[in-house]
C-alpha positions as CSV (number, residue, x, y, z in Angstrom):
1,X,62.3,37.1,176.6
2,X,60.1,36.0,179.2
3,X,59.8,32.5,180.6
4,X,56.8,31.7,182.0
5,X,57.1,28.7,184.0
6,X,60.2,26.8,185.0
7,X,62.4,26.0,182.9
8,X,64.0,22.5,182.9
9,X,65.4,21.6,179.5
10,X,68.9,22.6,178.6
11,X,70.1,26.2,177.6
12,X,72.7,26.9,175.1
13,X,74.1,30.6,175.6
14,X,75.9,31.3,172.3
15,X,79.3,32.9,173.5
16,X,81.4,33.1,170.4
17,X,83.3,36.3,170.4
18,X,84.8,38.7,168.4
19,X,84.8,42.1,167.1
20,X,86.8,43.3,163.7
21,X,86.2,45.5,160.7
22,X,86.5,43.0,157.2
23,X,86.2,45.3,154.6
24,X,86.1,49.5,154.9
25,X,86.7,52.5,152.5
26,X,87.7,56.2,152.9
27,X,83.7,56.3,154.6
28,X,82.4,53.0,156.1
29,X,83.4,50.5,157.5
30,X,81.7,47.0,157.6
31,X,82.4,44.9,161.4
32,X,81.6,41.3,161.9
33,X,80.6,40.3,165.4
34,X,80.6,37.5,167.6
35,X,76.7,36.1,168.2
36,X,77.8,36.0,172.0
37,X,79.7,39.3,172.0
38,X,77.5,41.9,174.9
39,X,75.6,44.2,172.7
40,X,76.5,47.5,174.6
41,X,80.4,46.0,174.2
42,X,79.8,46.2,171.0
43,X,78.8,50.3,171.1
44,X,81.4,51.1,173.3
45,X,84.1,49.5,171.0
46,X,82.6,51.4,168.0
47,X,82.5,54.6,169.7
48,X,86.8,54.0,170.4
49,X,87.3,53.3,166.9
50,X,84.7,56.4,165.6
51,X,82.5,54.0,163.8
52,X,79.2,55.9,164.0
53,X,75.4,54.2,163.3
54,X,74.8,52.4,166.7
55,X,75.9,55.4,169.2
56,X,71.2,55.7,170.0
57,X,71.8,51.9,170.9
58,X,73.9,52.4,174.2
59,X,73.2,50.2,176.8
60,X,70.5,48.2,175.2
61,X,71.2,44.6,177.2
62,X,71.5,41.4,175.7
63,X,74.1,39.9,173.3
64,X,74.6,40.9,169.2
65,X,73.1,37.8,168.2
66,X,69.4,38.9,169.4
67,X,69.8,42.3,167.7
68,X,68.3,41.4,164.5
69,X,65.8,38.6,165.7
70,X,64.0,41.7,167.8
71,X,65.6,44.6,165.5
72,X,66.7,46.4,168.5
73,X,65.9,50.1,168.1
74,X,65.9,53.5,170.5
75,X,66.0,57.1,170.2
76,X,65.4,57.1,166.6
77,X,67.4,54.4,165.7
78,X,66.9,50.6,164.6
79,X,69.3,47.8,164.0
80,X,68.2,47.7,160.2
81,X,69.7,51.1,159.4
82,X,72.6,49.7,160.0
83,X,72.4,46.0,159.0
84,X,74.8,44.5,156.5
85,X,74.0,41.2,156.8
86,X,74.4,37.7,159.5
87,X,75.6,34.1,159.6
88,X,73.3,31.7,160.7
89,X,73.4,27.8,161.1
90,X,70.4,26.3,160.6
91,X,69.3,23.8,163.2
92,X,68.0,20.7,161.2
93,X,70.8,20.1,158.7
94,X,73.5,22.7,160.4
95,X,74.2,24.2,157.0
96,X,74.9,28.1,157.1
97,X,73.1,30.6,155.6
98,X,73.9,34.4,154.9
99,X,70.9,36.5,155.3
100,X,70.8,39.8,153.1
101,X,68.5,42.5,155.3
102,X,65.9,42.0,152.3
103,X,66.1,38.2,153.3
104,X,65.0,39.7,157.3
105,X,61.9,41.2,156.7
106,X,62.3,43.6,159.4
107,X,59.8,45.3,161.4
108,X,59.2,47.1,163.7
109,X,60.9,45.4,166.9
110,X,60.3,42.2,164.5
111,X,61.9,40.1,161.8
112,X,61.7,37.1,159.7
113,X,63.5,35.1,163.0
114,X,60.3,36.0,164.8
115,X,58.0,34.8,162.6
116,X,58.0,32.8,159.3
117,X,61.4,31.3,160.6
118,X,61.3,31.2,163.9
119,X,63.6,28.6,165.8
120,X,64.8,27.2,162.2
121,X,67.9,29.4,162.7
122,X,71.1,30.0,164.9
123,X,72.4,33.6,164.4
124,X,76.6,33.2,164.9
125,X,77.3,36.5,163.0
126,X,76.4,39.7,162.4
127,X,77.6,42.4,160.2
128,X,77.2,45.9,160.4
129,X,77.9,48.8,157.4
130,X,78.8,52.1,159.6
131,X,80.9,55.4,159.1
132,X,83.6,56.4,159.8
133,X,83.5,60.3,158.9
134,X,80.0,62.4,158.2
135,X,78.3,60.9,160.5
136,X,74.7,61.3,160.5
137,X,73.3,62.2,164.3
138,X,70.0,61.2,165.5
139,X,69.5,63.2,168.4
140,X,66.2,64.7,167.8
141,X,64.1,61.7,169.7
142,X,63.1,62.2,173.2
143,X,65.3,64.0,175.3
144,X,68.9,63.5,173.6
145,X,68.8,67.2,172.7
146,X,67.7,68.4,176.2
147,X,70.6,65.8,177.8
148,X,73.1,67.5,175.7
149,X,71.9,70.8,176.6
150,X,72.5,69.9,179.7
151,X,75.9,68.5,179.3
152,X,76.7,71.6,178.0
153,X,77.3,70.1,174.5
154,X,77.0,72.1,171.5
155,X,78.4,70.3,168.8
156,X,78.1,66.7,169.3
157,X,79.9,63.7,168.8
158,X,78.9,59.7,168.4
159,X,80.5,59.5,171.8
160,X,78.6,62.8,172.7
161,X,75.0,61.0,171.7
162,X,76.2,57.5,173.6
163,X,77.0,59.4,176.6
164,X,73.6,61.3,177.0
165,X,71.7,58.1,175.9
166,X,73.6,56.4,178.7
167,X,72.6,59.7,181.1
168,X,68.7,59.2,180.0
169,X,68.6,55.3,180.5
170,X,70.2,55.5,184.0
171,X,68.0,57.7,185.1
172,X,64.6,56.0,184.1
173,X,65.4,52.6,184.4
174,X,65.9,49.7,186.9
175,X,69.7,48.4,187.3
176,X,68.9,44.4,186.5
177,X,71.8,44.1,189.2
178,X,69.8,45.3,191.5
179,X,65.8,45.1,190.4
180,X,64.8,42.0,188.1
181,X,62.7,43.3,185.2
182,X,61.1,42.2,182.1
183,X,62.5,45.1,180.1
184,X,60.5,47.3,177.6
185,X,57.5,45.2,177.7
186,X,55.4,46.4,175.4
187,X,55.7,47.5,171.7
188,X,54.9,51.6,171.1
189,X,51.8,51.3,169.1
190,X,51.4,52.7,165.7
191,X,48.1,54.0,164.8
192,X,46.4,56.0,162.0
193,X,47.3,59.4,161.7
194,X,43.3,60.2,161.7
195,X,42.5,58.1,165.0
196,X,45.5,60.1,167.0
197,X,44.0,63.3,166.0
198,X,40.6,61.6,167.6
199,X,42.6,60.8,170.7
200,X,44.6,64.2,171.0
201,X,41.2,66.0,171.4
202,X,40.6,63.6,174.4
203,X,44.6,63.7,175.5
204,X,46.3,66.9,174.6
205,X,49.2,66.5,175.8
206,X,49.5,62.7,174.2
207,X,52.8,62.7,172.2
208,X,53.3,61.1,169.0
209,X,56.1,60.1,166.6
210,X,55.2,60.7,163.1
211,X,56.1,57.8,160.7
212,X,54.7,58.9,157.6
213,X,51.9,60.6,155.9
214,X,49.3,58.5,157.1
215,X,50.9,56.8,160.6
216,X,52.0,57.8,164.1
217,X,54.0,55.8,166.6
218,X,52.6,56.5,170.5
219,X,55.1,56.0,173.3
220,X,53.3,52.5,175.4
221,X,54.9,54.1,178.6
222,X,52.7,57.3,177.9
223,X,49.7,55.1,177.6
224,X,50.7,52.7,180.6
225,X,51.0,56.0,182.9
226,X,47.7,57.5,182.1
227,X,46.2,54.3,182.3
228,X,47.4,54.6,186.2
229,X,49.9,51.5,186.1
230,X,52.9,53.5,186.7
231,X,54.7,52.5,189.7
232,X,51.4,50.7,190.5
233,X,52.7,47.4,192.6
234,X,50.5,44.2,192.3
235,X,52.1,41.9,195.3
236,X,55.9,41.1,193.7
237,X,54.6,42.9,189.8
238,X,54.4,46.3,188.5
239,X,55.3,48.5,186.2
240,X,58.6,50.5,187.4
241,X,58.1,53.8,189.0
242,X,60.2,56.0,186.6
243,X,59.3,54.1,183.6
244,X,56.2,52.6,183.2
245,X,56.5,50.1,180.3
246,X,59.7,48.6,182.1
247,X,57.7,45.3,183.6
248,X,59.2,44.9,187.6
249,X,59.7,41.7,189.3
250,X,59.8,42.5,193.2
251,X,61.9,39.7,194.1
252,X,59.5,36.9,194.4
253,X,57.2,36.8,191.5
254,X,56.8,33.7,189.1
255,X,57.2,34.2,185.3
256,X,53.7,33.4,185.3
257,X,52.3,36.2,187.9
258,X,54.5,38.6,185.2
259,X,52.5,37.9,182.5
260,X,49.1,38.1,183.8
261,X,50.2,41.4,185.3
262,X,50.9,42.7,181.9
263,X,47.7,40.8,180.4
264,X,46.0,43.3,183.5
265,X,48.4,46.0,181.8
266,X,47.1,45.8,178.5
267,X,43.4,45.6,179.4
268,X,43.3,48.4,181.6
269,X,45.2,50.7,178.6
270,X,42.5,49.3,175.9
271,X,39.6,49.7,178.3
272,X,40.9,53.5,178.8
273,X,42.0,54.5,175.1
274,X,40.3,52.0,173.1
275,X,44.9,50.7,172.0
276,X,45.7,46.9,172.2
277,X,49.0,46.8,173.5
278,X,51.1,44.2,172.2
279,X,54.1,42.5,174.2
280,X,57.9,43.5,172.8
281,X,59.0,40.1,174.5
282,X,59.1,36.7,173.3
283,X,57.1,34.4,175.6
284,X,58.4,31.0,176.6
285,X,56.7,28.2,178.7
């Protein structure tokens, strides 16, 4: 999220913690978490216990709560794969409600709590259905296999896949110790199948992410790069200078000055490739 302006109303971080598998079988297990538990806990404690589904989701900040509001996803994996189902309290009457991941409408980096729903609901729960033998390794999205390679690993693990993912993130982006950011800023656009050919006669070397038959995803930070925003610095803004959809706060910018940088972002990348970009975060002022 990004707040825009000052922010003088009260907060209420959801903290309730809590980690522990309800209900398993010879090949999956299904874990109830906390709301307030820290997302990347939550992989790390998985990975101990050989629960495999979330390893593509190391390091991902923010608490388990958000996950299925934004359905977190990287490297070839979202939250919905592995989505059993959450607790919620509903803020006018405080009853609880179980949603079903029919019930979430998820999208991509999107859900129900995004949109038809949006603020009606606090998330306390989430369950997850993952396995505990067989599992099934996603490491064919950007460079997990070439990490691994690298490590020297020829036969993966979950904890294999988490530890290169780690390796990659690390490497490209900002500690938010260290460098405020705005995160993945923008969503990776998905486009026709027939106007990507169009644009890979322009742009060769443009890659792509086939979806289906008929669409293509195309990596924002590509676009943001070629547009000439990477590591471009605009006073206290820019985009970072390994990673150019992670949006950089200098030290002194205002939420404000963020967003018109990225507003700046978005029209230089349409007025260059013709793509609206459109913002991963949710805006608040």
């Amino acid at each position: 999220m990004l707040f825009q302006d000052d922010f003088s109303r009260p907060v209420v971080k959801i903290s309730i913690p809590g980690i522990r598998i309800i209900e398993e079988n010879e090949s999956t297990a299904i874990v109830s978490v906390g709301a307030g538990v820290v997302w990347h806990d939550l992989v790390m404690w998985c990975i101990a216990n050989n629960l495999g589904g979330i390893e593509n989701l190391s390091l991902i900040p923010g608490l388990v709560g958000a996950a299925p509001i934004q359905n977190i996803g990287a490297y070839g994996v979202e939250l919905k794969d592995v989505f059993h189902n959450a607790i919620a309290i509903g803020k006018k009457n405080g009853d609880s409600k179980i949603f079903e991941a029919d019930d979430c409408a998820f999208g991509y980096r999107d859900s129900i709590f995004k949109n038809e729903i949006k603020d009606e609901y606090v998330i306390t729960t989430v369950r997850f259905s993952l396995t505990k033998r067989d599992h099934q390794l996603k490491i064919g999205y950007g460079a997990i296999q070439e990490t691994l390679d690298q490590m020297q690993v020829s036969t993966p693990t979950i904890n294999d896949i988490a530890r290169a993912v780690i390796r990659i993130r690390r490497s490209k982006l900002p500690d938010p110790e260290k460098m405020g950011n705005a995160g993945s800023f923008f969503k990776n656009p998905i486009l026709p199948i027939s106007l990507i050919k169009k644009l890979q006669d322009a742009y060769p070397s443009m890659p792509t992410y086939e979806l289906d038959s008929n669409f293509s995803k195309v990596p924002a930070g590509w676009l943001i790069e070629h547009a000439g925003f990477k590591g471009k610095r605009n006073g206290s803004v820019g985009m970072h200078e390994k990673q150019a959809l992670v949006l950089v706060n200098y030290g002194n910018a205002t939420g404000l000055e963020l967003w018109e940088h990225a507003q700046y972002v978005m029209k230089g990348v349409h007025s260059k490739f013709g793509i609206e970009l459109e913002p991963e975060v949710n805006l608040i002022h």
